[in-house]
C-alpha positions as a Markdown table, in Angstrom:
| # | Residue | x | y | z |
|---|---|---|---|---|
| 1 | Unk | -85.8 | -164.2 | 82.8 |
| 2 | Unk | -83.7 | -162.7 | 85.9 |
| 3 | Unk | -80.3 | -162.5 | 84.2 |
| 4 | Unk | -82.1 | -160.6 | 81.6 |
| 5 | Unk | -83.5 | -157.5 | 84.0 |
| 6 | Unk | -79.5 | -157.6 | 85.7 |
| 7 | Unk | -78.5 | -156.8 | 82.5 |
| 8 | Unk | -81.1 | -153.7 | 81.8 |
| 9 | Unk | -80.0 | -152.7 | 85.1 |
| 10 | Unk | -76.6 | -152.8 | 84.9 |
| 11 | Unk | -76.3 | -151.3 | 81.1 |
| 12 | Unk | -74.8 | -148.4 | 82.1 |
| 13 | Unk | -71.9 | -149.8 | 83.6 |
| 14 | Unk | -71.3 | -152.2 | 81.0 |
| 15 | Unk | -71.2 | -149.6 | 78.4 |
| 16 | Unk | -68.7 | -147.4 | 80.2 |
| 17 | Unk | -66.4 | -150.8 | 81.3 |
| 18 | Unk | -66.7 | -151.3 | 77.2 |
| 19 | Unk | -65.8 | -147.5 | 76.1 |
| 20 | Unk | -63.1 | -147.5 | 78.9 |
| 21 | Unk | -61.5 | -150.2 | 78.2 |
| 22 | Unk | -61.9 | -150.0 | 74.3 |
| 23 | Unk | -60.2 | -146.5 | 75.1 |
| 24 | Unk | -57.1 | -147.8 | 77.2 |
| 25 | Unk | -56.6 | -150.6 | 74.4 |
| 26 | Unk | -56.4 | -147.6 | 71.5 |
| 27 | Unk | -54.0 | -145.5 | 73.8 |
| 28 | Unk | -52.0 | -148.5 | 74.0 |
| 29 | Unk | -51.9 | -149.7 | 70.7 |
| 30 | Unk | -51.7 | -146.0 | 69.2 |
| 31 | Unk | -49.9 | -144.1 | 70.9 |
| 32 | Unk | -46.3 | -143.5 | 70.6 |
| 33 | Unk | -43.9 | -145.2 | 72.8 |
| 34 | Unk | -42.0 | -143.2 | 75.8 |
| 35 | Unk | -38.8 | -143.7 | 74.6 |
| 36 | Unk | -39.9 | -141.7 | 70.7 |
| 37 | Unk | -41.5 | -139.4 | 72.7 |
| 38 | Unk | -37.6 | -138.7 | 74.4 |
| 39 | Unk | -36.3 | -138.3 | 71.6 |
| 40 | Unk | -38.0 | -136.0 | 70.1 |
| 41 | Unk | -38.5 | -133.3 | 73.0 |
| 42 | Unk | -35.0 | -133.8 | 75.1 |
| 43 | Unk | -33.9 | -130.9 | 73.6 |
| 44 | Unk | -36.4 | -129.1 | 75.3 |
| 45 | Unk | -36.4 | -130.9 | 78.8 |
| 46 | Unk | -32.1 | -130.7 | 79.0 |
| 47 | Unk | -32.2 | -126.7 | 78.5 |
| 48 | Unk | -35.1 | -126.7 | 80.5 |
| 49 | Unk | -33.1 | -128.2 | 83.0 |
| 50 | Unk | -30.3 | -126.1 | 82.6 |
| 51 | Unk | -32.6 | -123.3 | 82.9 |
| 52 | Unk | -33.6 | -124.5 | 86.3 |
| 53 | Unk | -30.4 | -124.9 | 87.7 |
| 54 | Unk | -29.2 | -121.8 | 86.9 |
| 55 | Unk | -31.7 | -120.4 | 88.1 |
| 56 | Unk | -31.0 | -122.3 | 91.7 |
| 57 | Unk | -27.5 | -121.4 | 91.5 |
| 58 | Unk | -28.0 | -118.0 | 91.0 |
| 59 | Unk | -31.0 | -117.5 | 93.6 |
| 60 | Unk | -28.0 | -119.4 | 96.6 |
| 61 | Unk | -24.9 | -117.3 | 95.1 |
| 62 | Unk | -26.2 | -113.9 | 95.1 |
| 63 | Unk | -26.6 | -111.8 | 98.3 |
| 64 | Unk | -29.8 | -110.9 | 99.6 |
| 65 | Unk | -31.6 | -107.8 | 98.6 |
| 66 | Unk | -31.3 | -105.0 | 101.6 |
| 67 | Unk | -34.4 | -104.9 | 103.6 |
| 68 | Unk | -35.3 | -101.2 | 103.2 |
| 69 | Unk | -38.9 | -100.6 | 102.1 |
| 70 | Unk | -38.6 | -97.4 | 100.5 |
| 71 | Unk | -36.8 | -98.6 | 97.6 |
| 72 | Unk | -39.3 | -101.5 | 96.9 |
| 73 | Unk | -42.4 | -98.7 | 97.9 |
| 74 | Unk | -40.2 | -96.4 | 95.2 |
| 75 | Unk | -40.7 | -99.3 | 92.4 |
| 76 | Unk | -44.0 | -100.0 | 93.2 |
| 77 | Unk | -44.6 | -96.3 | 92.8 |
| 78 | Unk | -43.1 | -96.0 | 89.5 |
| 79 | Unk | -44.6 | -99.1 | 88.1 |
| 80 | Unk | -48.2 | -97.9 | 89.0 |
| 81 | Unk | -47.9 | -94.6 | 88.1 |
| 82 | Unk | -49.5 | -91.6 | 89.4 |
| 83 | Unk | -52.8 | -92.0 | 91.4 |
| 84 | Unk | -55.6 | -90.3 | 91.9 |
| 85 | Unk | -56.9 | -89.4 | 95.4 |
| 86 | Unk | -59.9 | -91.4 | 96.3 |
| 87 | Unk | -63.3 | -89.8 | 95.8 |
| 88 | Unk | -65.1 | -89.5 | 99.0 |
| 89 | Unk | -66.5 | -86.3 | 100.7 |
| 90 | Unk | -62.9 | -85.3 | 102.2 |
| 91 | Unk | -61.3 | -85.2 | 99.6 |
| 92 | Unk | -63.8 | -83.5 | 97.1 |
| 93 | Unk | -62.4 | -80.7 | 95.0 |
| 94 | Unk | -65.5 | -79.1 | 94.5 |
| 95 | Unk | -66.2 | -78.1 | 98.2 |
């Protein structure tokens, strides 16, 4: 009768040893192999790759940008377009 209330007890983790493993054996047996799944997508990962290094190459070829803040403050200026003065009691039109 003990081996019996162990086994209540410990249902829970025989159930998820049983749905993990039954889960790992259906990845295994149904899933595609590595080598189909390089075949299809290199394509993809060589111009992805090419991407990347051009991107390298560019970003340790080209010079630095110049350091002067009012042209990135300019930029940001444009980009956000005018703006409105904030609304608190020193800058209230109505006084």
């Amino acid at each position: 009768m003990e081996i019996p209330e162990k086994l209540v007890k410990l249902r829970y983790h025989i159930l998820a040893t049983l749905i993990l493993s039954a889960t790992i054996l259906s990845l295994i047996t149904v899933a595609p192999r590595f080598m189909n799944l390089l075949a299809y997508f290199w394509p993809l990962l060589l111009s992805t790759a090419l991407v990347l290094a051009l991107v390298f190459f560019f970003a340790k070829t080209s010079p630095l940008p110049a350091t002067d803040s009012s042209l990135d403050n300019s930029l940001l200026d444009y980009v956000a377009g005018p703006q409105d003065p904030p609304l608190d009691s020193a800058h209230n039109k109505f006084d």
